[in-house]
GUMAR-813843 format. One record per residue (C-alpha): residue number from 1; residue in three letters; x, y, z. Coordinates in Angstrom, 1 decimal. Example, Ala and Ser with C-alpha at 12.3 -4.5 7.8 and 13.67 -1.06 7.14 Angstrom:
% residues 2
  nr rest   east  north     up
   1  ALA   12.3   -4.5    7.8
   2  SER   13.7   -1.1    7.1
This chain:
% residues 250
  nr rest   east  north     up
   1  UNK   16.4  -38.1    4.8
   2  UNK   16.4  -34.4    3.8
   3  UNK   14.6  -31.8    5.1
   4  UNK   12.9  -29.8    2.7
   5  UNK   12.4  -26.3    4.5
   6  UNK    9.1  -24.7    3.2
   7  UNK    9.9  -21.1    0.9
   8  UNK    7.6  -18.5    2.5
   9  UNK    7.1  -15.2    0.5
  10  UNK    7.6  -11.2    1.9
  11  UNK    5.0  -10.0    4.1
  12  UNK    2.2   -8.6    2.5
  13  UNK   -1.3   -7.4    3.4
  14  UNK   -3.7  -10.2    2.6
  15  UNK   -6.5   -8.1    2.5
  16  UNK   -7.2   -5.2    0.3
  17  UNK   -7.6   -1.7    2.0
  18  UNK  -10.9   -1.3    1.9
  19  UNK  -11.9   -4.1    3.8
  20  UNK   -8.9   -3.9    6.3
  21  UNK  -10.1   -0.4    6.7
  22  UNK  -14.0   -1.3    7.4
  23  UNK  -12.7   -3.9   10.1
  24  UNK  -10.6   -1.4   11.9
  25  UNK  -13.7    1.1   11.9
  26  UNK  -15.6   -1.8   14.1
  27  UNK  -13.2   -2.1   16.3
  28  UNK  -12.9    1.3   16.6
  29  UNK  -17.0    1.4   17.1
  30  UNK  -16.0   -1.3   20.3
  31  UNK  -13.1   -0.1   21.6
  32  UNK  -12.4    3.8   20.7
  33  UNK   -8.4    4.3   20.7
  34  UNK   -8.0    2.1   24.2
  35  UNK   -5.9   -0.9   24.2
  36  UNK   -7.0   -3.9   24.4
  37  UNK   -6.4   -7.7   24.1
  38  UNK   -5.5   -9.4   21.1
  39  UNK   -8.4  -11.8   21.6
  40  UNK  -10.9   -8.9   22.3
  41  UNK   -9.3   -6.8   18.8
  42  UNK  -10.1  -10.2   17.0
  43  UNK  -13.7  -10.8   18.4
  44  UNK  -14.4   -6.9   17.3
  45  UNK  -13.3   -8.0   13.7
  46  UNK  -15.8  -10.5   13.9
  47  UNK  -13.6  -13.8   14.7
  48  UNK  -14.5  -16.5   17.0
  49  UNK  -10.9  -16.7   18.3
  50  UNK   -7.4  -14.9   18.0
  51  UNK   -5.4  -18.5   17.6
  52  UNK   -6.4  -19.2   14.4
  53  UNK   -4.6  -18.4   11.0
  54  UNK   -7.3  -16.2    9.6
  55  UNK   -7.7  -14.0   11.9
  56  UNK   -3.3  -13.3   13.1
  57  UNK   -3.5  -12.9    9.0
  58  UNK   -5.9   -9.9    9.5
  59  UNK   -4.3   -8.8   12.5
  60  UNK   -1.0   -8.1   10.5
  61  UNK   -3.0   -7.1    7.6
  62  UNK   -4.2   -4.0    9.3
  63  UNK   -0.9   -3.8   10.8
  64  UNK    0.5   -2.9    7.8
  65  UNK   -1.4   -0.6    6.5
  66  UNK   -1.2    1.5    9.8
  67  UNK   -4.8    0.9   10.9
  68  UNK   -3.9   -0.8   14.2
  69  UNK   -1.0   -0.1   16.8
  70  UNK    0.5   -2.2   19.5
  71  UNK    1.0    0.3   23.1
  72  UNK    1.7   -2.7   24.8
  73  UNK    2.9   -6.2   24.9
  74  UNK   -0.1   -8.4   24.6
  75  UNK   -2.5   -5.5   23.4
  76  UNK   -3.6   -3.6   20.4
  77  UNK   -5.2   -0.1   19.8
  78  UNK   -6.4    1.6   16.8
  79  UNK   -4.4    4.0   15.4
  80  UNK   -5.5    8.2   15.8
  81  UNK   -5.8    7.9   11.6
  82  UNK   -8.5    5.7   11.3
  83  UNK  -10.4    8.0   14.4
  84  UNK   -9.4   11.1   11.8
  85  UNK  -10.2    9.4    8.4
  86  UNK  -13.9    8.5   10.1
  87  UNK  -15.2   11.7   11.6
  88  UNK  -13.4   14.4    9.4
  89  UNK  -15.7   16.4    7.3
  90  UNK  -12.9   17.1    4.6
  91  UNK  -12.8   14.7    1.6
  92  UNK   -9.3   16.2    0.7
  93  UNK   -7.8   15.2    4.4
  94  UNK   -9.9   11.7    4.2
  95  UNK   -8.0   11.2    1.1
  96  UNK   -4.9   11.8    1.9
  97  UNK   -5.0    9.2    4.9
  98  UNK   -6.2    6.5    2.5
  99  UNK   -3.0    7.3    0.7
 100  UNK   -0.7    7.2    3.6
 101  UNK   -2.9    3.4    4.4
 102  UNK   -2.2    2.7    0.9
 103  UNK    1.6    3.3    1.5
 104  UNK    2.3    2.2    4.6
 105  UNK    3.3   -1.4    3.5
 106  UNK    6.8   -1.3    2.5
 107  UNK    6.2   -3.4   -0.9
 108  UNK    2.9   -1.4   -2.0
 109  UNK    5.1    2.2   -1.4
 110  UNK    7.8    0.5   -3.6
 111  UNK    4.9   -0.9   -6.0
 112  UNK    3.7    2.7   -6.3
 113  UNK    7.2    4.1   -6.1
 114  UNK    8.3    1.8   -9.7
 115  UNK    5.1    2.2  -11.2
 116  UNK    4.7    5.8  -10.3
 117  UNK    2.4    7.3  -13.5
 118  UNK    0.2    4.0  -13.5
 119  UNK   -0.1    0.7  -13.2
 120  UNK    1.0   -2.4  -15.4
 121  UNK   -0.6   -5.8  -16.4
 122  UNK   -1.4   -8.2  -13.9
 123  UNK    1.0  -10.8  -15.4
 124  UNK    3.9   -8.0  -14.9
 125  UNK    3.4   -7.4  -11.9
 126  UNK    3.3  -11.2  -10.7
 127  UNK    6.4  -11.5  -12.6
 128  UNK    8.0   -8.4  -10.3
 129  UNK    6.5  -10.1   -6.7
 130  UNK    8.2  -13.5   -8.0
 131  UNK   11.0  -11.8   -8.8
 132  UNK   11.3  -10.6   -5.4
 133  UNK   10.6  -13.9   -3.9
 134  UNK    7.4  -14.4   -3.9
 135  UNK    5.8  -17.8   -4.4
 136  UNK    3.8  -17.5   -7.7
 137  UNK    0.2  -18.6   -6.5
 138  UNK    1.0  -15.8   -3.3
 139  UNK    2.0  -13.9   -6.0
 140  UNK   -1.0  -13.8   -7.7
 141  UNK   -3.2  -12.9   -4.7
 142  UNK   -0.7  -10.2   -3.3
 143  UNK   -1.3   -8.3   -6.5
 144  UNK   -4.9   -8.7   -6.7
 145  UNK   -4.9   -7.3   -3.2
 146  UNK   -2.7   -4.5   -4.0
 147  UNK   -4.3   -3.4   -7.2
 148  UNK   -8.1   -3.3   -5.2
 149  UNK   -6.3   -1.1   -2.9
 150  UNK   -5.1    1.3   -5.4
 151  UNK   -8.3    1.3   -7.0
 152  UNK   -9.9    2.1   -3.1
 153  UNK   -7.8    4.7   -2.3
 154  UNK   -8.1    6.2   -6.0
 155  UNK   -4.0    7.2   -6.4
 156  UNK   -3.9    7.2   -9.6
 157  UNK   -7.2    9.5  -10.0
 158  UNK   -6.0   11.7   -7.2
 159  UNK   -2.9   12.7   -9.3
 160  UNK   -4.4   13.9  -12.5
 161  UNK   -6.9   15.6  -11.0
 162  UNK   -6.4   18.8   -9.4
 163  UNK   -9.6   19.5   -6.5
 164  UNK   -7.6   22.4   -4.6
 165  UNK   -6.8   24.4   -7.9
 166  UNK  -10.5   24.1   -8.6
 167  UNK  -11.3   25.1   -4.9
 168  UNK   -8.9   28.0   -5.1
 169  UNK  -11.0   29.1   -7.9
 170  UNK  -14.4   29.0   -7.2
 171  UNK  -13.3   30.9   -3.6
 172  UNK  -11.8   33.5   -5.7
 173  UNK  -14.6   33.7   -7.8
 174  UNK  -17.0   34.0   -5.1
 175  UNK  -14.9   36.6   -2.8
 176  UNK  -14.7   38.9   -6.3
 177  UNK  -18.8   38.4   -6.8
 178  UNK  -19.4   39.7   -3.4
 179  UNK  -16.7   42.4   -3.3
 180  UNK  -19.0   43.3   -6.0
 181  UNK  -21.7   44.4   -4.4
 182  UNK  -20.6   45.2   -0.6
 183  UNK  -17.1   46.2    0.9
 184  UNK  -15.7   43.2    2.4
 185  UNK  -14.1   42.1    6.1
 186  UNK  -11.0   39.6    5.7
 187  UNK  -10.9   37.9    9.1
 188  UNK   -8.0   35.3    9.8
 189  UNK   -8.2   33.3   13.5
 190  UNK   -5.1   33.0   14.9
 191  UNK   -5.1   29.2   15.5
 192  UNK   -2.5   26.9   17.3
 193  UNK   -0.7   25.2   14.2
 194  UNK   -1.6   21.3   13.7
 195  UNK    0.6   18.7   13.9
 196  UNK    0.0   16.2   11.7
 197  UNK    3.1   13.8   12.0
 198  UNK    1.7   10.8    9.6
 199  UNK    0.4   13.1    7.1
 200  UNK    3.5   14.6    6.0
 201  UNK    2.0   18.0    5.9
 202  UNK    3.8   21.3    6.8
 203  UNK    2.2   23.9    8.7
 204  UNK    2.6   26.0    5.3
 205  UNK    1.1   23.5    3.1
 206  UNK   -1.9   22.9    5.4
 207  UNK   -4.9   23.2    3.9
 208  UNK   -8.4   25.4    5.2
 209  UNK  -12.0   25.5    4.4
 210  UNK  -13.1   29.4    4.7
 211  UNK  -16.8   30.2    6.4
 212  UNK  -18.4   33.3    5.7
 213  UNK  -20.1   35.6    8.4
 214  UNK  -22.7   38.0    7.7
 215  UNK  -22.2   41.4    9.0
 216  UNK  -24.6   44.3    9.2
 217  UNK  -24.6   46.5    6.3
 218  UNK  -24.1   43.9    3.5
 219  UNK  -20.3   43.3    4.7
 220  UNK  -18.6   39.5    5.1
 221  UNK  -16.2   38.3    7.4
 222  UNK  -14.5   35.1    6.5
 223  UNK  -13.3   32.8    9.1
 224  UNK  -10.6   30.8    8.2
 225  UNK  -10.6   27.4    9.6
 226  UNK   -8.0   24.4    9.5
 227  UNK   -9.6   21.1    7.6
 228  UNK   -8.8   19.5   11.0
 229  UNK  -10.2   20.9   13.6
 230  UNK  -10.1   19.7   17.6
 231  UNK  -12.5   20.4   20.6
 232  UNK   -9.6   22.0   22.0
 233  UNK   -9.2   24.5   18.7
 234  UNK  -12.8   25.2   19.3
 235  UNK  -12.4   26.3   23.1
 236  UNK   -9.7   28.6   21.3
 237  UNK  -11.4   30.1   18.8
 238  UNK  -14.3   31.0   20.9
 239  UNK  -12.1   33.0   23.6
 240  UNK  -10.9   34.6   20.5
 241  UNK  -13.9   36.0   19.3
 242  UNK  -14.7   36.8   23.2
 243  UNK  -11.8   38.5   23.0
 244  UNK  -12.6   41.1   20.0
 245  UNK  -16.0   41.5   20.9
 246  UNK  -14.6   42.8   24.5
 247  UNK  -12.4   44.9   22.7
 248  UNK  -15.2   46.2   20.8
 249  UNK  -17.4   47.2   24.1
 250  UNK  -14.3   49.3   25.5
């Protein structure tokens, strides 16, 4: 009698972003960055046990998409993304890291890759996963995952719209207005450049929000402050200043 070997399709997320995303932020809540069993990682994500189908699916779902890390045989940590994408107060570096989630399973960066100004119909692109060995009904739910993760991590949007031009602008506008009235102090903090290795982000390209300080006489000083910024940068910047206002009693 012959064996009829069962076809399995490409690995795949089998969860959308979003909610791989939200069960990596609980586990996270439980266990910080620390590694820690597989069967405790499961319980965080709200399963009875790791030995079960549903849950070593999840499990490699967030794999995938970068969210969770394995230090050690046996264990699993949260990656330092998903600690940056939760406590950063810039919506331009949160969006970026849903992007690199988005593309950190090898078929959804070759999905986004093919299809790079937007996406097709549903039926095409169940034709393209069968194509490439997918079983047709795991066709049909690898797709409807992937498109609810474009859709989370708005890529599409993100491209046509431009948010630092328009940043870049109103700063302009608002350093000419006050210029205006009052001569103006241009202050730049030497800070220890960032590495960013999974953003894909020169120290060039990296982007900075800009504070302004009052001075006496109607004058500005503008601090000029990395998107992502450490406790460590703090301790930094604050000698710095220590230092110029020594400088200033001498």
């Amino acid at each position: 009698m012959a064996v009829v070997m069962r076809k399995k399709s490409p690995r795949s997320p089998s969860m959308p972003l979003n909610e791989a995303l939200d069960r990596a932020l609980k586990v996270y809540d439980q266990e910080r960055l620390h590694p820690a069993p597989v069967e405790v990682i499961a319980g965080a994500m709200g399963y009875k046990s790791a030995n079960n189908g549903s849950a070593l699916s999840a499990i490699a779902s967030l794999r995938y998409y970068g969210l969770l890390e394995r230090p050690k045989e046996g264990c699993l940590a949260v990656t330092k993304n998903v600690e940056l994408y939760k406590f950063t107060p810039s919506e331009t570096t949160r969006s970026e890291l849903l992007i690199e989630f988005l593309k950190s399973p090898p078929l959804y960066a070759e999905l986004i890759e093919q299809y790079s100004s937007s996406l097709p119909s549903d039926a095409t692109l169940i034709y393209e996963l069968i194509q490439r060995g997918f079983i047709p009904s795991a066709a049909e739910s690898a797709v409807s995952c992937f498109k609810q993760s474009v859709q989370f991590a708005a890529y599409f949007e993100r491209k046509t719209a431009s948010p630092k031009a328009s940043l870049e602008d109103d700063l302009d506008e608002m350093e000419n207005s006050v210029a205006a009235v009052a001569p103006s102090v241009q202050v730049e903090v030497p800070i220890a450049p960032l590495t960013k290795p999974n953003l894909h982000v020169s120290a060039e390209e990296e982007e900075f929000d800009r504070y302004p300080v009052r001075l006496p006489g109607g004058r500005k000083a503008w601090l000029l402050i990395p998107t992502i910024f450490y406790e460590a940068d703090k301790t930094r910047l604050k000698a710095q200043i220590d230092l110029l206002l020594t400088e200033d009693d001498e």
